[in-house]
PyMOL CGO cylinders between C-alpha atoms (Angstrom):
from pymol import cmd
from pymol.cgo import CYLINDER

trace = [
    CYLINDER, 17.46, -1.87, -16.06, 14.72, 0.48, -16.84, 0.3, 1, 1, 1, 1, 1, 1,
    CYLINDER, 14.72, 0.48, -16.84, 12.66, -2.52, -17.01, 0.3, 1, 1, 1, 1, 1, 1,
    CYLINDER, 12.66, -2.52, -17.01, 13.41, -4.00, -13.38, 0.3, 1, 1, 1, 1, 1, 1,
    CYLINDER, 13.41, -4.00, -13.38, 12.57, -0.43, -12.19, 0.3, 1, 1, 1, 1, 1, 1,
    CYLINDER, 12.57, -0.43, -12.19, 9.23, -0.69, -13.76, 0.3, 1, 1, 1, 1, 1, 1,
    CYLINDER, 9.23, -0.69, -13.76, 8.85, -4.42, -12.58, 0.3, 1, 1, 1, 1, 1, 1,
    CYLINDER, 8.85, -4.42, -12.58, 9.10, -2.99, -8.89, 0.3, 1, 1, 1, 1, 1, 1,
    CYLINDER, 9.10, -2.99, -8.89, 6.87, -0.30, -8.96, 0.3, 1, 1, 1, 1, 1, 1,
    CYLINDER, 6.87, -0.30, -8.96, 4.24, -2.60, -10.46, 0.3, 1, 1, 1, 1, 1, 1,
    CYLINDER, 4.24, -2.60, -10.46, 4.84, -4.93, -7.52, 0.3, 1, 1, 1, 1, 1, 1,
    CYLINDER, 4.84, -4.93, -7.52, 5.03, -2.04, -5.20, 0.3, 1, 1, 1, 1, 1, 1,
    CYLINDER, 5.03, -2.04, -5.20, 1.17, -0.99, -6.85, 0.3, 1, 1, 1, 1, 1, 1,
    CYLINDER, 1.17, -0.99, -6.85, -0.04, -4.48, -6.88, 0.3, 1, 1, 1, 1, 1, 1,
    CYLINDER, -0.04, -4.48, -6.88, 0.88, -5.27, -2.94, 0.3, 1, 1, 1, 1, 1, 1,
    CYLINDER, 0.88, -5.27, -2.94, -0.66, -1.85, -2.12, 0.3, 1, 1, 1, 1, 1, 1,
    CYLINDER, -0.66, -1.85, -2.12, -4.27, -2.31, -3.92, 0.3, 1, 1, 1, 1, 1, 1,
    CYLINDER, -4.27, -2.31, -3.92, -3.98, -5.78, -2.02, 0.3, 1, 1, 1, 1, 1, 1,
    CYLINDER, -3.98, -5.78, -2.02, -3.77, -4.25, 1.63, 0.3, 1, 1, 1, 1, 1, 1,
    CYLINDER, -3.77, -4.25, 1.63, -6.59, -2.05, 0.30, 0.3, 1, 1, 1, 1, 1, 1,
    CYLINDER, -6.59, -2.05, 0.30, -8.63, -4.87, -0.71, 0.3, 1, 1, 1, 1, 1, 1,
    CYLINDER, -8.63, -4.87, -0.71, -8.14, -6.79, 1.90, 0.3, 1, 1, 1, 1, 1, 1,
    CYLINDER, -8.14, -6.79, 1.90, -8.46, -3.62, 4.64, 0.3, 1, 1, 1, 1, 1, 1,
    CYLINDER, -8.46, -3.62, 4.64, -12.07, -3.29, 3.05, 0.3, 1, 1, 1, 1, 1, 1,
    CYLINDER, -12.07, -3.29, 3.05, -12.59, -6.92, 2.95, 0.3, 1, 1, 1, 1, 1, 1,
    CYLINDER, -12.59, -6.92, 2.95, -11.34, -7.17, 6.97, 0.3, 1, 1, 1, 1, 1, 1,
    CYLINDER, -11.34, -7.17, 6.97, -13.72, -3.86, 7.60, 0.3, 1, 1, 1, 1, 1, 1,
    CYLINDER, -13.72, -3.86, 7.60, -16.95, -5.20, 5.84, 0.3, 1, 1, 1, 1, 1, 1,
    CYLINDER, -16.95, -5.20, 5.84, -16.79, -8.64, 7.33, 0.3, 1, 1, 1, 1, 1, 1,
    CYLINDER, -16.79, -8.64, 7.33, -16.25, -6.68, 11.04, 0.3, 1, 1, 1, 1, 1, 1,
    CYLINDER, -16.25, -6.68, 11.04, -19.57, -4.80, 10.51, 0.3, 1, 1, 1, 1, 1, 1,
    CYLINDER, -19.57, -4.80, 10.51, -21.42, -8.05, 9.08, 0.3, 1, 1, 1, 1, 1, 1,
    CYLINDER, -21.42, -8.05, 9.08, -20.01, -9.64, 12.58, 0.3, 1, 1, 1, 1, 1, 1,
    CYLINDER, -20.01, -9.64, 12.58, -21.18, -6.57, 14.74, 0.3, 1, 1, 1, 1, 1, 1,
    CYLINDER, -21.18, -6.57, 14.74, -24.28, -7.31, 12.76, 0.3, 1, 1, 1, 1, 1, 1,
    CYLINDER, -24.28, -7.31, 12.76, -24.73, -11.22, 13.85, 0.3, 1, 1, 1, 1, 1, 1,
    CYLINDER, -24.73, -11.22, 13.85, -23.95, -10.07, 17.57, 0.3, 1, 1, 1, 1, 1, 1,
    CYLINDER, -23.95, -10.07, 17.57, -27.20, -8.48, 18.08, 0.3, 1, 1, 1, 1, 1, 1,
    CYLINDER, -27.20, -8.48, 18.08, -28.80, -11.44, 20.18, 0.3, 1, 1, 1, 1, 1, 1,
    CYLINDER, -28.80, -11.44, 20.18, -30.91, -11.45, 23.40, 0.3, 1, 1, 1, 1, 1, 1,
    CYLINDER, -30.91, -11.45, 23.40, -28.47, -12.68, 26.53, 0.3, 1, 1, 1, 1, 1, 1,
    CYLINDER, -28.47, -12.68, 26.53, -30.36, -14.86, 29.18, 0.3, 1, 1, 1, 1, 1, 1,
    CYLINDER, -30.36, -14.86, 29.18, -30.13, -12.71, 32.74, 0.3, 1, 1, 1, 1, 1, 1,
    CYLINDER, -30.13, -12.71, 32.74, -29.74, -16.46, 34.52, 0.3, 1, 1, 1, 1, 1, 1,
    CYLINDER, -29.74, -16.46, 34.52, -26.28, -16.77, 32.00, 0.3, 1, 1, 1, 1, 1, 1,
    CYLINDER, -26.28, -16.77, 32.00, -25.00, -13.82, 33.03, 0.3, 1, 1, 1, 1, 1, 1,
    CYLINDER, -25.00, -13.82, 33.03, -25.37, -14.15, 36.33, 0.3, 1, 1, 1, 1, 1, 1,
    CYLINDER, -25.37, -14.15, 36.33, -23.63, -17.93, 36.52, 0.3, 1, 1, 1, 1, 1, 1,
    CYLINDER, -23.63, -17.93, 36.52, -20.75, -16.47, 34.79, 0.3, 1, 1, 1, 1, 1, 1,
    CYLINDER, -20.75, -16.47, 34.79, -19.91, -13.34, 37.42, 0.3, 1, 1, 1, 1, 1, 1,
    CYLINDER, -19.91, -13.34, 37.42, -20.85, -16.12, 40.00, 0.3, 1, 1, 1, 1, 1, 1,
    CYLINDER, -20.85, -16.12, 40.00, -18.21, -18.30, 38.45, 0.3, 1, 1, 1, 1, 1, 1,
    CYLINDER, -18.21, -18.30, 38.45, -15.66, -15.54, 37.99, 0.3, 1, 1, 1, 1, 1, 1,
    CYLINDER, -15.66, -15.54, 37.99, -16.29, -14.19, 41.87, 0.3, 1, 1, 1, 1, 1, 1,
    CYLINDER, -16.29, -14.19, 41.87, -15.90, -18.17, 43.21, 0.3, 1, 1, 1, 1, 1, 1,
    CYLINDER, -15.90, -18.17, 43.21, -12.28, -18.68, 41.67, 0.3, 1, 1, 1, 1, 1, 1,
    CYLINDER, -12.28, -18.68, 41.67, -11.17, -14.70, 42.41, 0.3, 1, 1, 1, 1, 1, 1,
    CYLINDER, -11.17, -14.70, 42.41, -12.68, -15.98, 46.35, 0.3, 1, 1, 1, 1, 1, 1,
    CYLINDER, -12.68, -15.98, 46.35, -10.59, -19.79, 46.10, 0.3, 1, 1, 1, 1, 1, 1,
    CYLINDER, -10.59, -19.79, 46.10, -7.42, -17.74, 44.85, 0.3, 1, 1, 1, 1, 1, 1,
    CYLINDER, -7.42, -17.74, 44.85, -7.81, -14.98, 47.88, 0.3, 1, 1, 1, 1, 1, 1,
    CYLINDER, -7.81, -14.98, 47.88, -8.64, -17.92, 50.62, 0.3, 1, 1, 1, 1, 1, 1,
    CYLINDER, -8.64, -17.92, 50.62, -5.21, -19.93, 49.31, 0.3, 1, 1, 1, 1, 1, 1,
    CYLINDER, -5.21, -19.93, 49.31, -2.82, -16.57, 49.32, 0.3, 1, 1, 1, 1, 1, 1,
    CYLINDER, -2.82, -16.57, 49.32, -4.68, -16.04, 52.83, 0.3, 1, 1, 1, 1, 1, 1,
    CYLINDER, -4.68, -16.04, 52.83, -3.73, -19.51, 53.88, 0.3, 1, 1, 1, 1, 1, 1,
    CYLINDER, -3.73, -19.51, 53.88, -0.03, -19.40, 52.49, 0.3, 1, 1, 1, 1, 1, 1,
    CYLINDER, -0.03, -19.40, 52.49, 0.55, -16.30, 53.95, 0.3, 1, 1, 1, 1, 1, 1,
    CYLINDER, 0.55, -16.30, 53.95, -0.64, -17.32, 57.36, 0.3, 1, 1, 1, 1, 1, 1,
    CYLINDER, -0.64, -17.32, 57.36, 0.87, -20.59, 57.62, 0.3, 1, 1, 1, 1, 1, 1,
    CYLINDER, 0.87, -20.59, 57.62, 4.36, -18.61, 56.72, 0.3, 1, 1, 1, 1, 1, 1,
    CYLINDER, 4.36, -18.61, 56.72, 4.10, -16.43, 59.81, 0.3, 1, 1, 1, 1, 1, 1,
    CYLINDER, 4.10, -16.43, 59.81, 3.39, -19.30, 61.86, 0.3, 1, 1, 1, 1, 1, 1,
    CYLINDER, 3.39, -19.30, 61.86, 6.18, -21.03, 60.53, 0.3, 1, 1, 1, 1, 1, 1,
    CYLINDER, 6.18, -21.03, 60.53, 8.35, -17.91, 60.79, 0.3, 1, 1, 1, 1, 1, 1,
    CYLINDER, 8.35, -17.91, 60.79, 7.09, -17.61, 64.32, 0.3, 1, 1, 1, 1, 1, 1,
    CYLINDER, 7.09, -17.61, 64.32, 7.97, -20.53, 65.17, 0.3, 1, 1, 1, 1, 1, 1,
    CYLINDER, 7.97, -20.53, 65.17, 11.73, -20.32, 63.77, 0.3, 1, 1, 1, 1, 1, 1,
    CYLINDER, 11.73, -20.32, 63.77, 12.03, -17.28, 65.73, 0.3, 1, 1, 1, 1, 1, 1,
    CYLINDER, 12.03, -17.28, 65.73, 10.69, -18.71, 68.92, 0.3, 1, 1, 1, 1, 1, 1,
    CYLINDER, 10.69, -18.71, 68.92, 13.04, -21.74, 68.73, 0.3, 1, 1, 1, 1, 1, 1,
]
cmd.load_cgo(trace, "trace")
């Protein structure tokens, strides 16, 4: 018995120096990715990506507009009827 107690605590130290290890390991390879990040960014890229991001938000707005407006004309005319 007193050897299954020991058996866990050495498990119980083992699995903890592994989440150390591999909390330093996850922390060094997050700086060394930082590190690699450190690029110049094209002005021209930039600006075709908020362009792209601004055309789809405008598509989405124009097809909720149109939806919405063809249901009050359809309401209307229900009601009219």
């Amino acid at each position: 018995m007193i050897y299954l107690v020991m058996y866990k605590i050495n498990q119980v130290q083992s699995s903890t120096f592994n989440r150390i290890s591999d909390n330093e390991i996850s922390i060094n390879s997050s700086l060394k990715s930082k590190e690699s990040f450190k690029r110049k960014v094209d002005i021209n890229v930039l600006k075709s990506r908020a362009k792209n991001i601004q055309d789809k938000e405008n598509r989405k707005n124009v097809l909720i507009f149109g939806l919405v407006l063809a249901l009050l004309g359809f309401v209307g005319i229900y009601l009219s009827i």
